[in-house]
KEROBA-988701 format. One record per residue (C-alpha): chain; residue number from 0; x, y, z. Coordinates in steps of 0.25 Angstrom, whole numbers, plus 5000, padded with zeros to 4 digits. Example, Ala and Ser with C-alpha at 12.3 -4.5 7.8 and 13.67 -1.06 7.14 Angstrom:
<nodes>
pase | loti | xx | yy | zz
A | 0 | 5049 | 4982 | 5031
A | 1 | 5055 | 4996 | 5029
</nodes>
This chain:
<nodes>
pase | loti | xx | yy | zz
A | 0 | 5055 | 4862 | 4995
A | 1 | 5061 | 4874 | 5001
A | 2 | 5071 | 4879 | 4993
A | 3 | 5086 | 4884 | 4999
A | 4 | 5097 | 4891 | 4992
A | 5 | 5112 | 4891 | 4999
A | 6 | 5121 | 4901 | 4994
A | 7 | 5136 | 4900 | 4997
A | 8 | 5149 | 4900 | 4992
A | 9 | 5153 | 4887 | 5000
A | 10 | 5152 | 4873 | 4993
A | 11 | 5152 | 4865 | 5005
A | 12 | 5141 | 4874 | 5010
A | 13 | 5134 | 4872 | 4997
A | 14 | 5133 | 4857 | 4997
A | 15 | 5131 | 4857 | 5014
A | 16 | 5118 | 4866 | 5013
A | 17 | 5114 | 4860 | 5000
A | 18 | 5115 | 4846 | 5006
A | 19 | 5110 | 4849 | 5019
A | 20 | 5097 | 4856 | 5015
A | 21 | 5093 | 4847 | 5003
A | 22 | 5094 | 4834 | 5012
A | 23 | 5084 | 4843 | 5021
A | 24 | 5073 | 4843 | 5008
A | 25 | 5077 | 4858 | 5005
A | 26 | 5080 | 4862 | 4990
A | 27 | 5093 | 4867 | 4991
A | 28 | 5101 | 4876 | 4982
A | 29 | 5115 | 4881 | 4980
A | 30 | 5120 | 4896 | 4976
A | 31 | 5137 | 4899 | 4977
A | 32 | 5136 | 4913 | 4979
A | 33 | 5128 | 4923 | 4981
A | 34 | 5124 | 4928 | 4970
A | 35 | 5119 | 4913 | 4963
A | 36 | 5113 | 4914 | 4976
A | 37 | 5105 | 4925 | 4973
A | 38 | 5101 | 4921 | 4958
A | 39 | 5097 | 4906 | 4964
A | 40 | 5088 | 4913 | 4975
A | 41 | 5080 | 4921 | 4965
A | 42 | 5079 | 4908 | 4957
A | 43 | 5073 | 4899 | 4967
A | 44 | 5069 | 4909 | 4977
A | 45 | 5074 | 4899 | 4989
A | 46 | 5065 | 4899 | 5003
A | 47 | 5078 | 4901 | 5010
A | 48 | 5094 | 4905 | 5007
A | 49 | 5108 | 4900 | 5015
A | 50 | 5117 | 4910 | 5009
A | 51 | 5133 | 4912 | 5015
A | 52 | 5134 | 4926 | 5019
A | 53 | 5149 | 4928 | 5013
A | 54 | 5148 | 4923 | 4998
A | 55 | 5156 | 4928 | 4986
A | 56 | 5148 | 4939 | 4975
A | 57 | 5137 | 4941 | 4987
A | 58 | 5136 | 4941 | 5001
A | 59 | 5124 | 4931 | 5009
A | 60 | 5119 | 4947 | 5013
A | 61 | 5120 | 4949 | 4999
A | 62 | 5110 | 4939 | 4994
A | 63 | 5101 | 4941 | 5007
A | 64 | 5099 | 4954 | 5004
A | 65 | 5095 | 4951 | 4989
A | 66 | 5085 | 4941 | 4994
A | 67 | 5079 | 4948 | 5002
A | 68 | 5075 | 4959 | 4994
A | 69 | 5071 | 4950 | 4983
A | 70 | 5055 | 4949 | 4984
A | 71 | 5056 | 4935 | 4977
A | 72 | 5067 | 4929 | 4989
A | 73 | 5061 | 4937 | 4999
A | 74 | 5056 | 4925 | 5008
A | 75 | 5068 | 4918 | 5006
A | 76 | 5075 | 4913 | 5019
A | 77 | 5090 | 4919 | 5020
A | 78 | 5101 | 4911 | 5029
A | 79 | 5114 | 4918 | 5028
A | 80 | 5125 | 4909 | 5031
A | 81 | 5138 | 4915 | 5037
A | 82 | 5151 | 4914 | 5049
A | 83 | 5146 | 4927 | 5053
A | 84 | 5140 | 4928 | 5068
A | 85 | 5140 | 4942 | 5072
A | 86 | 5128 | 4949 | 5076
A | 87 | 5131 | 4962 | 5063
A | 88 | 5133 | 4950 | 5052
A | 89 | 5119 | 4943 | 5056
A | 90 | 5113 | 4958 | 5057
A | 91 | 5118 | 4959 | 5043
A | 92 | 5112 | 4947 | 5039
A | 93 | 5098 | 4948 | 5043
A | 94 | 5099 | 4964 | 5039
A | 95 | 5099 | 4960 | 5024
A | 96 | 5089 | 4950 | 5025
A | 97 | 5095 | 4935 | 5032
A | 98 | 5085 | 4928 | 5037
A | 99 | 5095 | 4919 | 5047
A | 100 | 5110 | 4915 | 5047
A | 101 | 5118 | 4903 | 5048
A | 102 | 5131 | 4902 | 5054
A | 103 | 5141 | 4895 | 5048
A | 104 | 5148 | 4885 | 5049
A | 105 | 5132 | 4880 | 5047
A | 106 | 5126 | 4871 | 5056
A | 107 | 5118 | 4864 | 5047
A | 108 | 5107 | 4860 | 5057
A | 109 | 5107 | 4875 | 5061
A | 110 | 5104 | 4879 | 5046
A | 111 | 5095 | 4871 | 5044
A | 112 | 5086 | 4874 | 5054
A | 113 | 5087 | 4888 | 5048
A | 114 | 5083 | 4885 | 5035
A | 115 | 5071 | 4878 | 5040
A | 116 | 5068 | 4891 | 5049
A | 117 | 5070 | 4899 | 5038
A | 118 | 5061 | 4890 | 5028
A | 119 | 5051 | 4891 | 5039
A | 120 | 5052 | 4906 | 5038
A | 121 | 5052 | 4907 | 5023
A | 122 | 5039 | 4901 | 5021
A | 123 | 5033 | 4909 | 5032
A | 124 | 5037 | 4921 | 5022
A | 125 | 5031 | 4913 | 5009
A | 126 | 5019 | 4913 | 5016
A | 127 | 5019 | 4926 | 5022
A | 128 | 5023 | 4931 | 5007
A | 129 | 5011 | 4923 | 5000
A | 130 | 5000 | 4929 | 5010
A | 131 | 5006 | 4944 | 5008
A | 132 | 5004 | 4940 | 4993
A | 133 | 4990 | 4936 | 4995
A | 134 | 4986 | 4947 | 5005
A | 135 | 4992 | 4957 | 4995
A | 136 | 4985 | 4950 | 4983
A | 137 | 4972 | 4953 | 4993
A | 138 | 4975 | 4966 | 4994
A | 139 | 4978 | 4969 | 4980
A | 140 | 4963 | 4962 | 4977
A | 141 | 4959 | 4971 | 4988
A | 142 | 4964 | 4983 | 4982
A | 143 | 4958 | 4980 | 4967
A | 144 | 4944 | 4979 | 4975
A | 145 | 4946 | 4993 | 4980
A | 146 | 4952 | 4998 | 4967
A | 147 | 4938 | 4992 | 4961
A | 148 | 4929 | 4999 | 4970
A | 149 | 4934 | 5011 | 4967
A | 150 | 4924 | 5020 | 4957
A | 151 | 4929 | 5022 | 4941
A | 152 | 4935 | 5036 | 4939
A | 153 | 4925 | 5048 | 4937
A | 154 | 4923 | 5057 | 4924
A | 155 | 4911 | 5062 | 4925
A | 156 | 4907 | 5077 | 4920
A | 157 | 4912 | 5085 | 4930
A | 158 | 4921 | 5075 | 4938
A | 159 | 4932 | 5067 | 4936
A | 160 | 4938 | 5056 | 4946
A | 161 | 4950 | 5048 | 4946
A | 162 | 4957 | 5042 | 4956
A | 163 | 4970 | 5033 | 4962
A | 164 | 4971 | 5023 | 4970
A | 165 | 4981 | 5014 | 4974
A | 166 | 4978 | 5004 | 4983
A | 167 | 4991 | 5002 | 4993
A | 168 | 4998 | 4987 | 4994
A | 169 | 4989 | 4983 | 5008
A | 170 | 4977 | 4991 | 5003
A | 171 | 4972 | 5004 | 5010
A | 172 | 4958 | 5009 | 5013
A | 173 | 4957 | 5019 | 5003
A | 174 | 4944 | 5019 | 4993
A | 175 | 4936 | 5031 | 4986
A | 176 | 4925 | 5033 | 4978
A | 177 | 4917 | 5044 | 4971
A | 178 | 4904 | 5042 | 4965
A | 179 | 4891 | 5053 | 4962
A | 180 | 4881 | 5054 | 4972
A | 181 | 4870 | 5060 | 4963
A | 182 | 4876 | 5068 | 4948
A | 183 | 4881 | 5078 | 4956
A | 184 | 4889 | 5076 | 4968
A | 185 | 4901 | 5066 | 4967
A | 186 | 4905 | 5060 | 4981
A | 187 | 4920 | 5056 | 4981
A | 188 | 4928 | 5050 | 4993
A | 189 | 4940 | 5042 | 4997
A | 190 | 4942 | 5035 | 5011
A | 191 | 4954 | 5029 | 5017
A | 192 | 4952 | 5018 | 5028
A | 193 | 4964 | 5015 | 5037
A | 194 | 4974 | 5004 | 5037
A | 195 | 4976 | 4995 | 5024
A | 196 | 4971 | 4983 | 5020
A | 197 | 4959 | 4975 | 5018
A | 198 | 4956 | 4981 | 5032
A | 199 | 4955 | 4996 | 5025
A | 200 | 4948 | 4993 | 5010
A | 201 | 4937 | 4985 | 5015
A | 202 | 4931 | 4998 | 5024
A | 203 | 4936 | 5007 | 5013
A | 204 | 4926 | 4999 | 5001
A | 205 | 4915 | 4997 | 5013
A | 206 | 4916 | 5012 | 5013
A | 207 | 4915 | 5015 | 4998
A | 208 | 4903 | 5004 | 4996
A | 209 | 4896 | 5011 | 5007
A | 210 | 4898 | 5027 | 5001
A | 211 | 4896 | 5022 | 4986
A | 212 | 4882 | 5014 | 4989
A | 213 | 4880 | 5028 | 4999
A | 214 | 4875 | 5014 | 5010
A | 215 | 4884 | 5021 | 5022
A | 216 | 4870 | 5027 | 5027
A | 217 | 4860 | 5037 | 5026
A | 218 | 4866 | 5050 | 5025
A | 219 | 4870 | 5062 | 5016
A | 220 | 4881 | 5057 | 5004
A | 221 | 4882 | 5070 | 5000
A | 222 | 4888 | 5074 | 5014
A | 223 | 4901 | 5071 | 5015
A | 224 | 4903 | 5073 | 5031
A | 225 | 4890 | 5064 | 5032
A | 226 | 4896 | 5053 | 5023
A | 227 | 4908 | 5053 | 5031
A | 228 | 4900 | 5052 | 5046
A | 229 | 4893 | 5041 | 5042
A | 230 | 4905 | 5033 | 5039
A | 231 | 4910 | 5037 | 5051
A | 232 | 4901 | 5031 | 5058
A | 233 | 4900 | 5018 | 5050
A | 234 | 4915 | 5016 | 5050
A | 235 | 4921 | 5019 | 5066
A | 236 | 4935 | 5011 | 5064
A | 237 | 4930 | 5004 | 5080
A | 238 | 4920 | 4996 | 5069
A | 239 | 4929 | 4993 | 5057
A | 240 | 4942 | 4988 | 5062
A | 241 | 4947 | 5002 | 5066
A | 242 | 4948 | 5007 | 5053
A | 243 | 4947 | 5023 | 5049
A | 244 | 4945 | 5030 | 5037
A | 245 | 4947 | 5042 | 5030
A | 246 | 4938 | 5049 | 5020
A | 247 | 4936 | 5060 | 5011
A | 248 | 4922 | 5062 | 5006
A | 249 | 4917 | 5072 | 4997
A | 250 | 4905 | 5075 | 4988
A | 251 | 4907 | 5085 | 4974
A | 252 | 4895 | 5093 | 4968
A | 253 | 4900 | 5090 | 4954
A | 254 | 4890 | 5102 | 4948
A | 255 | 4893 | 5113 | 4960
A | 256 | 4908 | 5108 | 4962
A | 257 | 4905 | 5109 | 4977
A | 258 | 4912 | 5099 | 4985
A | 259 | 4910 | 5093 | 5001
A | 260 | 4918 | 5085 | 5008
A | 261 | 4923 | 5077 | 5022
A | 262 | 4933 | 5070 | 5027
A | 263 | 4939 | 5061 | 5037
A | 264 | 4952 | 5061 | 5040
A | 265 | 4957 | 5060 | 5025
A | 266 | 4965 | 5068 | 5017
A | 267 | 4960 | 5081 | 5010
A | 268 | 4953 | 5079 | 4996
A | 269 | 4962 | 5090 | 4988
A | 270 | 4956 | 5101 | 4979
A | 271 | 4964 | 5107 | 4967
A | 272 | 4957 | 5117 | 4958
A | 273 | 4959 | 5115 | 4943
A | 274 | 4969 | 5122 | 4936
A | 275 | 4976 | 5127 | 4948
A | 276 | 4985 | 5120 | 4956
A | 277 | 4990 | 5129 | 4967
A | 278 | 4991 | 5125 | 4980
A | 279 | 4982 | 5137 | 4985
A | 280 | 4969 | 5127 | 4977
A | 281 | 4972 | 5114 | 4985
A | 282 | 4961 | 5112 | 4992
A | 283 | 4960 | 5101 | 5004
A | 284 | 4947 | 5095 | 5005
A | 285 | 4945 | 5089 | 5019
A | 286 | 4937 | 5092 | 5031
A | 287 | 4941 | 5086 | 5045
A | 288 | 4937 | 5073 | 5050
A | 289 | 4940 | 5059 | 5058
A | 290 | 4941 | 5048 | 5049
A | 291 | 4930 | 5040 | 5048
A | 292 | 4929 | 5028 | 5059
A | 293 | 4936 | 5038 | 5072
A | 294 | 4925 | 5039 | 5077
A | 295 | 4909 | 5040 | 5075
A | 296 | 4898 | 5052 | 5073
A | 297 | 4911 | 5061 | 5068
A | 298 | 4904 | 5072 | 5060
A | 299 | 4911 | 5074 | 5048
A | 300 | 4911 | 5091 | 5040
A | 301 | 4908 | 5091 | 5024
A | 302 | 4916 | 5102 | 5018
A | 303 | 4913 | 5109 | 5003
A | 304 | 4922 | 5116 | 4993
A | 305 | 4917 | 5119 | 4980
A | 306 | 4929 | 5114 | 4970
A | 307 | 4925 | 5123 | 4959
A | 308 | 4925 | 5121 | 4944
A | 309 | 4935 | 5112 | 4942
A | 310 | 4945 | 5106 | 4954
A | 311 | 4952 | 5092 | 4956
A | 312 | 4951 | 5084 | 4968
A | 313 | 4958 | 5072 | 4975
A | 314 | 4955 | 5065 | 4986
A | 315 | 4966 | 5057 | 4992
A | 316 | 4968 | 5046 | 5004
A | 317 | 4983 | 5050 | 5013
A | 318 | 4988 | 5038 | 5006
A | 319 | 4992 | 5044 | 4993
A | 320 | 4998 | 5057 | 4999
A | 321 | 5006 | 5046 | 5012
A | 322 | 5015 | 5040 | 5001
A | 323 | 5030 | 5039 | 5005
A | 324 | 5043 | 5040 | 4999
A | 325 | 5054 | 5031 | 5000
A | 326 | 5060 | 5041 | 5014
A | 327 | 5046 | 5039 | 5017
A | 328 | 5041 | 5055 | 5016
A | 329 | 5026 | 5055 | 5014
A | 330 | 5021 | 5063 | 5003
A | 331 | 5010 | 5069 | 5011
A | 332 | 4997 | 5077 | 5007
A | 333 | 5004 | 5092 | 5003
A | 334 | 5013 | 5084 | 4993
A | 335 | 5003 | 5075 | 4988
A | 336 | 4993 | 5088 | 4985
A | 337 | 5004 | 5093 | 4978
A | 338 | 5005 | 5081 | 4967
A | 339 | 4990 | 5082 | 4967
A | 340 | 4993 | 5097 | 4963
A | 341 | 5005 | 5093 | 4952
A | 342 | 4996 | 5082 | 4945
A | 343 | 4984 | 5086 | 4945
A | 344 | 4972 | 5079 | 4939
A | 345 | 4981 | 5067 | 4938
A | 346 | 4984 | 5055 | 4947
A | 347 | 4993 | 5047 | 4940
A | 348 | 5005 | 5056 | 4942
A | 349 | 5002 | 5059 | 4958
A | 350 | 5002 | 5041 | 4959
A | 351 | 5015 | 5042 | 4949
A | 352 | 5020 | 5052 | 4959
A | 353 | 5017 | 5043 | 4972
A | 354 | 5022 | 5031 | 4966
A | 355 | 5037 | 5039 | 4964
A | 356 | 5035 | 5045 | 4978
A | 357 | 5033 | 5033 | 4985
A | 358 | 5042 | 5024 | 4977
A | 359 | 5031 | 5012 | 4975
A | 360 | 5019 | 5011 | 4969
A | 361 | 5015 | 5004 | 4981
A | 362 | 5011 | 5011 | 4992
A | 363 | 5007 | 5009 | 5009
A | 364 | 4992 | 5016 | 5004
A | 365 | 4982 | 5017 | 4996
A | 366 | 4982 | 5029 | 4986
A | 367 | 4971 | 5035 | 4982
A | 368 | 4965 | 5047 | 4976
A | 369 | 4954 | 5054 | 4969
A | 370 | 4954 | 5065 | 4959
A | 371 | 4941 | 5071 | 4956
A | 372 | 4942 | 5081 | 4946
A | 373 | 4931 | 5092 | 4945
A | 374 | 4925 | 5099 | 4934
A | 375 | 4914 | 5107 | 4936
A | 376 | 4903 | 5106 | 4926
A | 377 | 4888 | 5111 | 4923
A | 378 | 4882 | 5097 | 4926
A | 379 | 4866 | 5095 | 4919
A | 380 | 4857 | 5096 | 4928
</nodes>
């Protein structure tokens, strides 16, 4: 039974409504100002409200805008009753959040054909508000498999791995992965598929079983530019629902120190040489490319730098470095190599960092990054 909570001062509009609308089968109950009204509605959370507009203690704009910001009321249908017809007073209204108006003196015929208007539109909300629930309970499971996919963190003689991510609230298409090709050369990568959604992780994880079972074809996996032509090809965005993705893909000669790399469109892995943190030894790692799925047969150029003895590296997608403050100012890349210079070697203090920035611990992207911290060694032979 749908419940209804009257608000107003008037006794004779108490006992009217509370008549009328229980002879109708409605539960029906009664508030004399607007503040019980307030403390009745966050105790029985009705599915709608007829509240008087000019009431002692609070205004009926008063307790709209309370219900309306409060996620527990939010799909509760608001009627403010009021002697007020101009055009500026309804655009009051419906500025804080009135969902319709009744004119008084109330036609009750008139009302309550509104209420059942407006019941028929609260439950359209319950509903809509049960399958955003669901949809984001899936993409949370969603998010979880990702997370799972995702390879343990690396100590390993010479090299040490770890890593962030932070799955957005409608799940993006990031996903990474490093592993050893034989007990010398580590391959390490991160992709970021457009869009969000089921529509981006699916491709992403398709991507990674691929490259970690080394099942995309017969080729060279210790060519970077020939890893990434051949995904290329198996991944034009006319065959999988126009979706495009950026890559950056390198392989490390953990006893040489000698590093080659490609990319496609993605931002530049960042070099910082141990023990020094001047800007003059930031190094961009990135070569020019299309991302992968513009267009076929794109020949792709490995690059190589040798990072000497000891040196860190991140890669990164543009989500962690696109955050926004609340005047909505992007941090953008230069400012983001900066907090990769100031904590160094640390990635707790870089997501503590974004969180303050951006205000939320909930962000429109994913967040990911890869720090891989290289020591050179003598490795046995």
């Amino acid at each position: 039974m749908p419940q209804i909570l009257v608000i107003d001062d008037d006794p004779t509009i108490q006992i009217l409504l509370k008549r009328a609308f229980s002879s109708s089968g409605y539960s029906v109950q009664i508030a004399g100002d607007g503040q019980k009204g307030i403390e009745l509605a966050e105790k029985i959370k009705p599915a709608l409200i007829i509240c008087d507009w000019l009431m002692p203690k609070l205004s009926g704009l008063e307790v709209c805008q309370f219900v309306k910001k409060n996620p527990l009321l939010n799909t509760t249908f608001f009627v403010l009753m009021t002697s007020r017809v101009s055009v500026e007073d309804r655009i009051q209204g419906l500025d804080v959040g009135a969902d319709d108006f009744i004119c008084k003196p109330i036609d009750l015929q008139e009302l309550k054909a509104r209420v059942r208007a407006g019941l028929r539109l609260h439950q359209l909300s319950k509903d809509l508000e049960i399958q955003k629930q669901l949809l984001e309970t899936e993409l949370n499971e969603a998010a979880e498999y990702v997370s799972s996919l995702l390879p343990d963190f690396l100590d390993d003689k010479n090299i040490l791995i770890n890593y962030m991510f932070i799955p957005s609230l409608h799940l993006g298409g990031d996903i990474f992965d490093y592993f050893f090709l034989d007990e010398q050369h580590l391959v390490f990568y991160l992709l970021d598929i457009s869009g969000h959604g089921l529509k981006a992780a699916l491709p992403s994880i398709s991507i990674l079983n691929l490259l970690r079972s080394r099942r995309l074809g017969i080729l060279n996996y210790y060519s970077p530019c020939e890893v990434l032509y051949h995904l290329n090809n198996n991944f034009q965005m006319s065959e999988k629902n126009d979706k495009y993705f950026t890559i950056w893909y390198g392989v490390l000669n953990v006893k040489t120190g000698n590093l080659t790399y490609c990319s496609a469109g993605h931002p530049p892995c960042i070099l910082l040489l141990e023990n020094n943190r001047e800007k003059m030894n930031q190094i961009c790692l990135k070569t020019l490319g299309l991302p992968i799925g513009m267009f076929p047969n794109i020949a792709y150029q490995n690059a190589s730098i040798n990072v000497g003895s000891s040196a860190n590296l991140y890669l990164f997608s543009d989500g962690i470095y696109e955050v926004k403050n609340d005047q909505g100012d992007i941090l953008g890349l230069d400012n983001f190599v900066e907090l990769l210079c100031q904590f160094n070697n640390e990635l707790n203090p870089i997501l503590n960092f974004l969180k303050t920035y951006h205000n939320s611990s909930n962000f429109s992207d994913d967040l990911s990054i890869i720090h891989l911290k290289y020591s050179q060694q003598v490795l046995p032979s």
